[in-house]
N, C-alpha and C positions, 0 to 999 in steps of 0.2 A: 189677293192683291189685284187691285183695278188694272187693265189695262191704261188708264191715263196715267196712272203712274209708275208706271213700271217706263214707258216711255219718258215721263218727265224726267225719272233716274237716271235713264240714259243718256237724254240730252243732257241733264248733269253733268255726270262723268265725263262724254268726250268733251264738253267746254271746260271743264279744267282742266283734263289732259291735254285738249289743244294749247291752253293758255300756259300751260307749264314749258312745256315745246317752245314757244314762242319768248317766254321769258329766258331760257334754257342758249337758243339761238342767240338773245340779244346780248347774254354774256358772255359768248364766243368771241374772243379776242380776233381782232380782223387779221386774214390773210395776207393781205398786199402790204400793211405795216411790218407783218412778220416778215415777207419775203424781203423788203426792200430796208427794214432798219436791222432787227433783228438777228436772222439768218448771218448777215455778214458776221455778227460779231463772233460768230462760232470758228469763224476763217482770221481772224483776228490774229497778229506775233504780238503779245505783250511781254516787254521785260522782263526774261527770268520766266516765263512760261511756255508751254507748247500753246500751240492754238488747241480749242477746244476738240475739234477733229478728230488731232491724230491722237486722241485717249478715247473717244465717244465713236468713232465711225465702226458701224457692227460691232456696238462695245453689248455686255451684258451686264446693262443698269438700267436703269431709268430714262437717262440720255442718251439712248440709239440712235446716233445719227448717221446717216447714208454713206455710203465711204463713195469719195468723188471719183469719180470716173477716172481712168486712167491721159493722162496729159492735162487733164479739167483745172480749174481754178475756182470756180464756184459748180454748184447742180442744177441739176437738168429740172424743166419744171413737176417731171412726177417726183424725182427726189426731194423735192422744195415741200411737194404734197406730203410726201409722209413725215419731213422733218417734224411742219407744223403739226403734223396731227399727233407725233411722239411729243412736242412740246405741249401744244393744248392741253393734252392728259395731264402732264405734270400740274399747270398751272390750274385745274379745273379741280385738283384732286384733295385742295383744301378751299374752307370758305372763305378766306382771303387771302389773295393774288400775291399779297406780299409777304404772304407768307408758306410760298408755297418752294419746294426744291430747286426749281432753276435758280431761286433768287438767293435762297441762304446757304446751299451746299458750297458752293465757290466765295461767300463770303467772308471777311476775316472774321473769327471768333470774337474778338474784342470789338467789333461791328455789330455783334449778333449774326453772323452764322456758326455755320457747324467747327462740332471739334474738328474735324477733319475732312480734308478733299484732298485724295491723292494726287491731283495735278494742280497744288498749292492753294494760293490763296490769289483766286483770279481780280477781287475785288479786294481792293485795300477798305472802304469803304462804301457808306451806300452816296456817295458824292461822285463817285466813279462816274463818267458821263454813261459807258455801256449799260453799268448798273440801271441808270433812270431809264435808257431806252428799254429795257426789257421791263423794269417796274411800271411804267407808262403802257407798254402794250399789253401786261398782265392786267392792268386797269381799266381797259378798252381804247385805250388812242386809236387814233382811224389817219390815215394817209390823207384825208380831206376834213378831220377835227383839226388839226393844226398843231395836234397836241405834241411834243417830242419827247 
């Protein structure tokens, strides 16, 4: 095999793995949407619910989220870091967003989510306004797309 192409291979290879990366990043649900729409609604009292928290903080599932600091109300911004990165996972882990665990586990079954969420049926619907904000961020909304 030529040296020219044993180099053309390569420059191959990394430009598509560069371009896989980069497509990879751009469907990375933005940070600042998470922290600032997001994130709250796991701190959220709805009717007849715990907030998301007090079942998911240092829970062993899926949704591990940060147990808040002692006297806190919200987390600190490395807690904020990991939340989303426990979250991104979920929502990365199938190929479409809206169909990924954050959105259908808490959803009511006659909605289309799961048979079952031990900490009820956080969504009556996918009309639920928290529902869209997390379905939007799962889709890429950005804090400066306008999107909600």
């Amino acid at each position: 095999m030529s040296l020219r192409l044993v180099v053309t291979a390569a420059v191959s290879a990394f430009a598509l793995a560069a371009a896989s990366l980069v497509s990879h990043a751009a469907d990375t649900p933005d940070f600042d949407y998470f922290k600032a729409k997001v994130q709250p609604i796991f701190l959220t009292k709805r009717p007849g619910h715990a907030r998301c928290v007090m079942c998911h903080a240092e829970a062993n599932n899926a949704l591990r989220l940060e147990k808040l600091p002692q006297g806190q109300e919200t987390w600190t911004e490395e807690q904020t870091r990991k939340n989303y990165d426990t979250v991104v996972k979920i929502v990365q882990a199938t190929d479409d967003p809206l169909q990924s665990k954050i959105l259908i586990h808490p959803l009511a079954p006659e909605a289309g989510g799961d048979a079952f969420h031990s900490g009820g049926r956080q969504f009556a619907n996918k009309n639920d306004p928290n529902w869209k904000t997390i379905a939007a961020w799962a889709k890429g909304a950005t804090l400066s797309s306008g999107k909600k």
